[in-house]
C-alpha positions as CSV (number, residue, x, y, z in Angstrom):
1,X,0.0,0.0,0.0
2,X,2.7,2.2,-0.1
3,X,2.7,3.4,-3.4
4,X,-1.5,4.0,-3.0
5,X,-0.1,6.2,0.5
6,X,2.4,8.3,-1.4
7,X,0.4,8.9,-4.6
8,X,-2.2,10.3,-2.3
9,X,0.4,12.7,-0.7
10,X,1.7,14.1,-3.7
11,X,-1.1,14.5,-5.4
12,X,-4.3,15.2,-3.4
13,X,-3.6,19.0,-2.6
14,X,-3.2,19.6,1.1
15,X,-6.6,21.7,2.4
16,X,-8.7,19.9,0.0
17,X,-12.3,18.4,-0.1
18,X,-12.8,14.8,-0.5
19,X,-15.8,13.2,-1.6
20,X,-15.1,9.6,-1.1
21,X,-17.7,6.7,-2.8
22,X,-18.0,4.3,-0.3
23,X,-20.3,1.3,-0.8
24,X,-19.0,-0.4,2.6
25,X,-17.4,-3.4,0.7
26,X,-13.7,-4.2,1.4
27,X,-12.6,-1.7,-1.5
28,X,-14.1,1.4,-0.4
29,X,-13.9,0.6,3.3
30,X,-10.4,0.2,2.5
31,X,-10.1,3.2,0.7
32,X,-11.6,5.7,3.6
33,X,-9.3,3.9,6.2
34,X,-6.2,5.0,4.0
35,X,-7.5,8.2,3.1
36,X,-8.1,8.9,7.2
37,X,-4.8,7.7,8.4
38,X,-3.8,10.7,6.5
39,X,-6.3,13.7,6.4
40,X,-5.0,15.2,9.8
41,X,-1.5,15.4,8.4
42,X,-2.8,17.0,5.1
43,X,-6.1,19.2,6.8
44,X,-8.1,17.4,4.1
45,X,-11.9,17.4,4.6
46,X,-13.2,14.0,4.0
47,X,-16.9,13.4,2.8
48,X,-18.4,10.0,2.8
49,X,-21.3,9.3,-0.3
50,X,-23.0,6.1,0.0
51,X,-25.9,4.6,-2.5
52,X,-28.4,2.1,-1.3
53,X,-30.0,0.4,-4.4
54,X,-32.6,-1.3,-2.7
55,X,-32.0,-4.3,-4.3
56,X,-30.7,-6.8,-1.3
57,X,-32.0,-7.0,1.9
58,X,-28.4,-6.5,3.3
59,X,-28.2,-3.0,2.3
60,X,-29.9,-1.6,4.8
61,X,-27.5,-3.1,7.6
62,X,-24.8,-2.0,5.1
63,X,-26.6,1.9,5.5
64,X,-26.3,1.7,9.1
65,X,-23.0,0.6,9.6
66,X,-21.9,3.3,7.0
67,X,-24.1,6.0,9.0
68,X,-22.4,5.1,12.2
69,X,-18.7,4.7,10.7
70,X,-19.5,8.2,9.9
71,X,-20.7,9.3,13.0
72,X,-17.6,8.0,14.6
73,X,-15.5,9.7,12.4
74,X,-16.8,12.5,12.6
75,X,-17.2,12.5,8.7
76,X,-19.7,14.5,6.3
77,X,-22.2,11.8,5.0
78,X,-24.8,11.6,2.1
79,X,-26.8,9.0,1.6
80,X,-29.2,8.2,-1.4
81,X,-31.8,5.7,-2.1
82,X,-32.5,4.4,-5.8
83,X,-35.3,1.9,-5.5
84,X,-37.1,2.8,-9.1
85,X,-36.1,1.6,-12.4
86,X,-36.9,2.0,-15.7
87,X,-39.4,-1.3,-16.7
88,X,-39.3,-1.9,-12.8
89,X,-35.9,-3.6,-13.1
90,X,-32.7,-3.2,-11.5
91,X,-30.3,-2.6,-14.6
92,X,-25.9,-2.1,-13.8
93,X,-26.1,0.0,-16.4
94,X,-28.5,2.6,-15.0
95,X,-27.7,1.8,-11.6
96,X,-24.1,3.1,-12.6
97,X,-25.7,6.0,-13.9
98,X,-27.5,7.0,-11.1
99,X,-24.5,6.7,-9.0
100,X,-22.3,8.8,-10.4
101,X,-24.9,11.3,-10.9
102,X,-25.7,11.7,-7.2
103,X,-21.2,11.5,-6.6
104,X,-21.9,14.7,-8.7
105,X,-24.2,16.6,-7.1
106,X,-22.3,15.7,-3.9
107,X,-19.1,16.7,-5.2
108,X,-20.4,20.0,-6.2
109,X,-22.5,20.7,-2.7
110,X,-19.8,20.5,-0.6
111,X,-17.2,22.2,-3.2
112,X,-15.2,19.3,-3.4
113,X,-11.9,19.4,-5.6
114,X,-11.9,15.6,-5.7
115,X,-14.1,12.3,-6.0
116,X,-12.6,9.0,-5.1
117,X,-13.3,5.9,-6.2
118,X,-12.4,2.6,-5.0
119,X,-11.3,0.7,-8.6
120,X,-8.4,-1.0,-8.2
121,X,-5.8,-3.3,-9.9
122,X,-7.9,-6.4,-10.9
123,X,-10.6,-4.0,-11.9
124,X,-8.7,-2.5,-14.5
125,X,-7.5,-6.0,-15.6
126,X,-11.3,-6.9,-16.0
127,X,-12.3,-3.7,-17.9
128,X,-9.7,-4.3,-20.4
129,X,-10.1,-7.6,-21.4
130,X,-14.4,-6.8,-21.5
131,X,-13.6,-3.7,-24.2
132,X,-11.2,-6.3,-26.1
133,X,-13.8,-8.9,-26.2
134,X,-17.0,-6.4,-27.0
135,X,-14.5,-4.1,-29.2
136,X,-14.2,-0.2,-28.3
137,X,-11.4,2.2,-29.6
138,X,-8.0,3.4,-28.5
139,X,-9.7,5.1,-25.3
140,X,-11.9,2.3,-24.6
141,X,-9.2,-0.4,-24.8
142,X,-6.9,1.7,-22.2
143,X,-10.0,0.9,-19.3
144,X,-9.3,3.9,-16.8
145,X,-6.7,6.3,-15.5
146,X,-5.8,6.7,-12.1
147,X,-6.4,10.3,-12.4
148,X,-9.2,11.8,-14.7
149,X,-9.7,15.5,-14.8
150,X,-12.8,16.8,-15.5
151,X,-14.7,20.4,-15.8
152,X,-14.6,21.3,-11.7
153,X,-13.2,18.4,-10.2
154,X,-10.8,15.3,-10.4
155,X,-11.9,12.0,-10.2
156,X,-9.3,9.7,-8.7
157,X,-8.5,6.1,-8.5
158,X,-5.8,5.8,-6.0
159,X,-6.3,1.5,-5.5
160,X,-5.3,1.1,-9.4
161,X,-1.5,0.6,-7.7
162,X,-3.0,-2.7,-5.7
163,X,-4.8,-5.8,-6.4
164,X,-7.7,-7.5,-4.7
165,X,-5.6,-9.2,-2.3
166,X,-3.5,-6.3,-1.4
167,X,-6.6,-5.1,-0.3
168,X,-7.8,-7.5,1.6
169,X,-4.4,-8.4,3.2
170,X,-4.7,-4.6,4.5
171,X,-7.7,-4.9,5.6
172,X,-6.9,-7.8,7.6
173,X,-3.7,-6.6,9.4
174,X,-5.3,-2.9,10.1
175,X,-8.6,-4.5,11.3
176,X,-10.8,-3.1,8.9
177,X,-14.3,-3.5,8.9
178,X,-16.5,-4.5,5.6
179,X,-19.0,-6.2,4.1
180,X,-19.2,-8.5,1.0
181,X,-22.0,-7.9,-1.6
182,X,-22.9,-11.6,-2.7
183,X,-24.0,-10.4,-6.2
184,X,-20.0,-9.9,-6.7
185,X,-20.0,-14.1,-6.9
186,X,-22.8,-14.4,-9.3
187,X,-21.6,-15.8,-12.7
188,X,-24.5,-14.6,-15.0
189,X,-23.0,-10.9,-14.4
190,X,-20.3,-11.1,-17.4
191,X,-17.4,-8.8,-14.9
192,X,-18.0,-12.1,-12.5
193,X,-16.8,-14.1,-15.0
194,X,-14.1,-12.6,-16.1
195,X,-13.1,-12.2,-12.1
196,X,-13.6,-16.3,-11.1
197,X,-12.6,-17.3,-15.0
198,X,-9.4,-15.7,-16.2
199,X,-7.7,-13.4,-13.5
200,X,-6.8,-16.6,-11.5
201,X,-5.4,-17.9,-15.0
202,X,-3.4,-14.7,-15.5
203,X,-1.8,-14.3,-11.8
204,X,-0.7,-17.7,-11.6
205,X,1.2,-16.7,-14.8
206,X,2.4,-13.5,-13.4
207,X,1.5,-12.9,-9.9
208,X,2.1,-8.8,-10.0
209,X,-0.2,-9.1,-13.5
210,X,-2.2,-6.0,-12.6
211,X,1.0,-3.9,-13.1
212,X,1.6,-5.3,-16.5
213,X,-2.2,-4.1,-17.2
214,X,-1.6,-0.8,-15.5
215,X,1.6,0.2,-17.6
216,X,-0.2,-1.5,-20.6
217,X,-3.5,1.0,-20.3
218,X,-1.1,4.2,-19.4
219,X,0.8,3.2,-22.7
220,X,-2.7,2.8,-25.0
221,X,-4.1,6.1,-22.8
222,X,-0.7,8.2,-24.2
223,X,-0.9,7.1,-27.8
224,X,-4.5,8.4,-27.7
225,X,-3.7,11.7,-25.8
226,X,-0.7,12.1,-28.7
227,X,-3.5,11.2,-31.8
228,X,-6.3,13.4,-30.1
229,X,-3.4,16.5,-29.5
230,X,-2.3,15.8,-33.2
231,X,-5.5,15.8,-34.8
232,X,-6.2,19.7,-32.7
233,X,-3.2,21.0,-33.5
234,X,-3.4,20.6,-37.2
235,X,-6.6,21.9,-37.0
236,X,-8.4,19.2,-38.1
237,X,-11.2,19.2,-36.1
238,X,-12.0,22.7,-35.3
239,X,-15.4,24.0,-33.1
240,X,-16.7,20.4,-33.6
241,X,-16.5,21.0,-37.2
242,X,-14.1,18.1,-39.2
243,X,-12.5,20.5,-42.0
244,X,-12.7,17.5,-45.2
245,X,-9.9,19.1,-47.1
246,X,-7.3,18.9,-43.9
247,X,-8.3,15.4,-43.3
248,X,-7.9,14.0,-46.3
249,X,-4.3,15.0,-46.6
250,X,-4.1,12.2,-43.8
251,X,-3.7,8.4,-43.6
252,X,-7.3,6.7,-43.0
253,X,-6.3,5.6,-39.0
254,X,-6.4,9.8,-38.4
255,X,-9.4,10.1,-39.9
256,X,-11.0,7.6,-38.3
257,X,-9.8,8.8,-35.2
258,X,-11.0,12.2,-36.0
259,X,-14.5,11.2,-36.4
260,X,-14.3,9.0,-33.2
261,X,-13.2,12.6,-31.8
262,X,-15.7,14.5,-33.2
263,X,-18.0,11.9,-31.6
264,X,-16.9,12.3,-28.2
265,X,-17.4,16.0,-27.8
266,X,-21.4,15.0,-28.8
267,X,-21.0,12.3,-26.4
268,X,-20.0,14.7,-23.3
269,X,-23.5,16.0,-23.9
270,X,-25.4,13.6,-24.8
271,X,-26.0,10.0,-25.6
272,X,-25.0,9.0,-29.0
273,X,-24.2,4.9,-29.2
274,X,-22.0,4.4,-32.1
275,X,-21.3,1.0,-33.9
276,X,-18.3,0.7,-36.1
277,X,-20.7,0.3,-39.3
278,X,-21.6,3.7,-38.8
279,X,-18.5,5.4,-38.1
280,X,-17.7,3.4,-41.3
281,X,-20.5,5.3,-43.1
282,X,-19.4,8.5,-41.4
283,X,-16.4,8.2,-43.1
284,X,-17.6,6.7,-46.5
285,X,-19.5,10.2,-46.4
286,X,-16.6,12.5,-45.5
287,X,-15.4,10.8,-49.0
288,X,-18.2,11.1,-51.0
289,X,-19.1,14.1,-53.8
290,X,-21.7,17.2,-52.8
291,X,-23.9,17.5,-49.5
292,X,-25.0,15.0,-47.8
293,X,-26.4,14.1,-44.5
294,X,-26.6,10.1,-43.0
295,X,-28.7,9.2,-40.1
296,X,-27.3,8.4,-36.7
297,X,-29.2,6.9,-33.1
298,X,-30.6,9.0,-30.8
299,X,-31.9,11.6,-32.9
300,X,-28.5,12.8,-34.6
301,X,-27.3,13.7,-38.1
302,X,-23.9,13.3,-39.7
303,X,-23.5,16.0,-42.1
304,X,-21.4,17.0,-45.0
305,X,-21.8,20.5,-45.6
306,X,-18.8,21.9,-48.7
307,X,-16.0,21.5,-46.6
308,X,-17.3,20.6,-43.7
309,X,-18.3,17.6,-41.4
310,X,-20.2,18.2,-38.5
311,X,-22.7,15.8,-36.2
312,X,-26.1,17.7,-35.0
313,X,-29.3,16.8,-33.1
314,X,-32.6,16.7,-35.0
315,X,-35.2,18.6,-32.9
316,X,-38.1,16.6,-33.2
317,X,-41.2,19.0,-34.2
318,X,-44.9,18.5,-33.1
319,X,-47.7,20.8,-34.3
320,X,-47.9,24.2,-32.4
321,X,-44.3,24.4,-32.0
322,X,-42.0,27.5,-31.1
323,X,-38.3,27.4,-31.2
324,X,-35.6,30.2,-30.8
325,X,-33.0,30.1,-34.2
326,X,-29.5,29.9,-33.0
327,X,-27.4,28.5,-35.4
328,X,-29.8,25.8,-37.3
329,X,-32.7,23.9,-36.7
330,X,-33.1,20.6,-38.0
331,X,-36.4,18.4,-37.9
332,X,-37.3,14.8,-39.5
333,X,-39.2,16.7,-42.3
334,X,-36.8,20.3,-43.0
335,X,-33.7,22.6,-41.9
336,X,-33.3,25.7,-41.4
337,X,-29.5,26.9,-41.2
338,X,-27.4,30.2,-41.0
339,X,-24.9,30.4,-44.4
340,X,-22.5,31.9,-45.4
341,X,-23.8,32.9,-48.8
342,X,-27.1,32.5,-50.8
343,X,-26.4,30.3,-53.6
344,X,-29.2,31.1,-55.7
345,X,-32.4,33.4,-55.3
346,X,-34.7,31.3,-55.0
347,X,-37.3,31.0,-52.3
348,X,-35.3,28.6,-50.1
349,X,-32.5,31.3,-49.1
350,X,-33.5,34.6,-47.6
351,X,-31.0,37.9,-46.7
352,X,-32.1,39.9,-43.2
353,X,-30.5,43.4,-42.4
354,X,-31.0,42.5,-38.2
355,X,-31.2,46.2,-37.7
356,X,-34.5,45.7,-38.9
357,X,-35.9,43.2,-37.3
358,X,-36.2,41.9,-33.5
359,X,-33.6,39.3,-32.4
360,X,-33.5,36.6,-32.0
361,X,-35.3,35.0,-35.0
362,X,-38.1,32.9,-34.0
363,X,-38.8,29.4,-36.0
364,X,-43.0,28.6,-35.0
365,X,-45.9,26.7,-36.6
366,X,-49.2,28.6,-38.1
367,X,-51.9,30.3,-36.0
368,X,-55.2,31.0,-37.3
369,X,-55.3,34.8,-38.6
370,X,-51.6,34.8,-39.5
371,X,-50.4,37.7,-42.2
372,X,-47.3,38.6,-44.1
373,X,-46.3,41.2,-46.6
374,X,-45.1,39.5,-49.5
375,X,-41.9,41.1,-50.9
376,X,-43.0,43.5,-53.7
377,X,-46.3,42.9,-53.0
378,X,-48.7,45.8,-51.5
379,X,-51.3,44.6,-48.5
380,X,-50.9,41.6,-46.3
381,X,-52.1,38.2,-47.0
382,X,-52.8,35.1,-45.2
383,X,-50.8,32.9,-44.8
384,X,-53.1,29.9,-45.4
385,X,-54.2,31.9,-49.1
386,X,-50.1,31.2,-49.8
387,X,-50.6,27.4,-49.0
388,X,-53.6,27.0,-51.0
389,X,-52.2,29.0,-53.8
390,X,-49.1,26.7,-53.8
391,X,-50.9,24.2,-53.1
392,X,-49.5,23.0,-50.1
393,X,-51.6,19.9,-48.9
394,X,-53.3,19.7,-45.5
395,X,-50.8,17.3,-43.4
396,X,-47.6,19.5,-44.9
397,X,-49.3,22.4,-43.5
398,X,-49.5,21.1,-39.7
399,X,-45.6,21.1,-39.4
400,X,-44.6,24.1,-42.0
401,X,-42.0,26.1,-40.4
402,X,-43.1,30.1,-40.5
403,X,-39.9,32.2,-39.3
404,X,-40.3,35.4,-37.7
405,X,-38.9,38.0,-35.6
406,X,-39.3,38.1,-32.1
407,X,-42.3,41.1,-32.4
408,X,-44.0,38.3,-34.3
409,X,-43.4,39.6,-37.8
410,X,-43.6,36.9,-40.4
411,X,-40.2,37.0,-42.3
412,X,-40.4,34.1,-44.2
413,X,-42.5,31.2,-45.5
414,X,-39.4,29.2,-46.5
415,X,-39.8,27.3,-49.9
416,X,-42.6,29.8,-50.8
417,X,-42.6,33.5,-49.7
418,X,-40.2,35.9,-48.7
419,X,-41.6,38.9,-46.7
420,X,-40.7,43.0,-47.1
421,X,-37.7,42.2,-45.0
422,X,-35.6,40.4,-47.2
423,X,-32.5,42.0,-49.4
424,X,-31.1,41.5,-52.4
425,X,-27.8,40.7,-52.8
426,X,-26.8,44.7,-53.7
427,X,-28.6,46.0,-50.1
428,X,-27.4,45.4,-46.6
429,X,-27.9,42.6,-44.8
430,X,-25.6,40.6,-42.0
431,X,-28.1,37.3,-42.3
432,X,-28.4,34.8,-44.3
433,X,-30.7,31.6,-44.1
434,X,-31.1,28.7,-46.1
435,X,-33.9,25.5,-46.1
436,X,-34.0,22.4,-47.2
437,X,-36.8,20.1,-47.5
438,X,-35.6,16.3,-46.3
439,X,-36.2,13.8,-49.2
């Protein structure tokens, strides 16, 4: 344990905040005892966070012993209870979800500079050879760093220097008290099997094997920081934007990596699952001729814009909807987009001077009574005369797009009508918009 004991002292800051996860199973329980036997020395403040899933009737004696640990510690403790779950069934998954959600909100109550988790050496071993098996990328096959920084706080890992018997040879010789979660032994959980199957296999081949798996992950997790660091400083990637002409001036392992990139910054935000088919149609796209667009789960779009690759979310419309136009807006049925240019005149592009109009620019279905002035046109007219003069059918007209200012005044009827407030090409105007119609 002495290497987990000095990594702690060099690089948890003196005067910091701890959130420590703590489950009460020998890992955690060994954790906190560690991280105790040296928090007067370094004035940390140590907070406890313990999750009971509801799910085995040992948990609530697991609770209490954690409540009381606390208590005689003298430790900050939360405590949160997870007993519903999506179809009424406990799932790791969103149970793992759920957990590190809550380590969040703890993390950011108390100010914490750091959450600690209790993953150690065999863990790591077990994570790698899962992503091998299921396939994952250059990230995924490095399993997890002992240190990961993220936007207002550190997660850290401190056990990744030990294995499971370390542990539980501490544990024994300091007299520390835990409990064992049967489900840990249960070999329809895949981690289990990995655990009871192949570890035993690979320590009797090389007893200090979780080192080998440690130095193996740091050395996958460097290549990957060098590739991602590449890719950004060529500029290859660039506001979430993939610039095509840039890229293709490099082998086909950079590009792929670029678009796994590109994908990660969406997947910060949001969930977007991604096989390798489609990040092989992702990049069959990059390398195809015009604009194009390909669909991808959850909602998104991969598209190819000129020069351009970049991965949005589709806003799915209903009828009577009202949304605020930032950059774009893209729905299963049309997009709306701010461009650079106007390629033609025709009714799908229209130029706005913003000094005369209300900002922002507001993209909304029809109301009853809605009017515009047509451009070069005297008087108003209704907006459901234009549809039945174009013949726009009755379903079509439940999700047309009408974009106005934010007074109210109709701008545009994109595809059919522009209003007064559109220029020409000679006049001044600082916006341009462009729709398309998906086929």
């Amino acid at each position: 344990m002495n290497k987990v004991v000095l990594y702690l002292k060099k690089e948890l800051k003196p005067h910091s905040s701890l959130v420590i996860a703590c489950s009460s199973g020998p890992d955690s329980m060994c954790l906190v005892d560690l991280v105790l036997s040296l928090a007067s020395e370094m004035n940390w403040r140590v907070i406890i966070a313990h999750v009971n899933h509801k799910v085995r009737p040992e948990s609530e004696e697991e609770e209490k012993f954690i409540k009381a640990y606390a208590k005689q510690n003298h430790l900050a403790l939360e405590v949160k209870h997870f007993d519903e779950y999506s179809e009424g069934k406990f799932k790791e998954h969103e149970a793992h979800t759920k957990r590190y959600n809550f380590f969040k909100e703890v993390v950011h109550k108390y100010q914490a500079d750091y959450l600690l988790t209790a993953h150690h050496g065999d863990d790591l071993i077990e994570t790698v050879l899962m992503r091998i098996t299921r396939g994952s990328n250059l990230k995924g096959y490095s399993g997890f760093q002992v240190k990961e920084k993220l936007a207002d706080y550190t997660v850290v890992r401190p056990l990744i220097f030990v294995s499971k018997t370390d542990i539980l040879k501490y544990n024994q010789e300091k007299q520390v008290k835990y409990y064992n979660d049967y489900t840990n032994e249960l070999r329809t959980i895949t981690r289990n099997r990995y655990r009871q199957d192949i570890l035993p296999f690979l320590k009797k081949e090389e007893p200090n094997i979780h080192v080998k798996y440690q130095q193996f992950s740091e050395e996958l997790f460097n290549y990957d920081e060098f590739v991602q660091k590449y890719i950004l400083e060529k500029e290859i990637l660039v506001d979430n934007y993939l610039v095509i002409n840039k890229l293709k001036k490099e082998t086909e392992f950079i590009e792929k990596k670029a678009i796994e990139l590109l994908i990660r910054e969406v997947q910060k935000r949001d969930i977007l699952p991604v096989s390798k088919e489609i990040l092989q149609n992702i990049y069959q796209l990059i390398n195809t001729k015009g604009n194009k667009q390909i669909n991808l789960p959850n909602n998104y779009l991969a598209i190819k814009d000129y020069n351009y690759l970049y991965i949005k979310k589709i806003t799915v419309i209903v009828p009577e909807f009202k949304y605020i136009l930032k950059d774009f807006l893209y729905t299963d049925k049309w997009s709306i987009t701010k461009v650079t240019r106007a390629l033609n005149e025709s009714n799908d592009y229209i130029r706005l001077n913003s000094e005369e109009i209300k900002l922002p620019i507001i993209i909304r279905s029809r109301i009853n009574g809605d009017k515009m002035v047509i451009k070069n046109l005297n008087g108003r007219k209704k907006i459901k005369d234009i549809f039945i003069d174009e013949k726009v059918n009755g379903e079509l007209r439940k999700n047309y797009p009408l974009v106005c200012d934010s007074n109210d005044q109709i701008l545009w009827l994109p595809g059919l009508k522009k209003s007064q407030f559109s220029k020409d090409k000679s006049e001044k105007y600082d916006i341009i918009l462009k729709y398309e119609v998906k086929k």
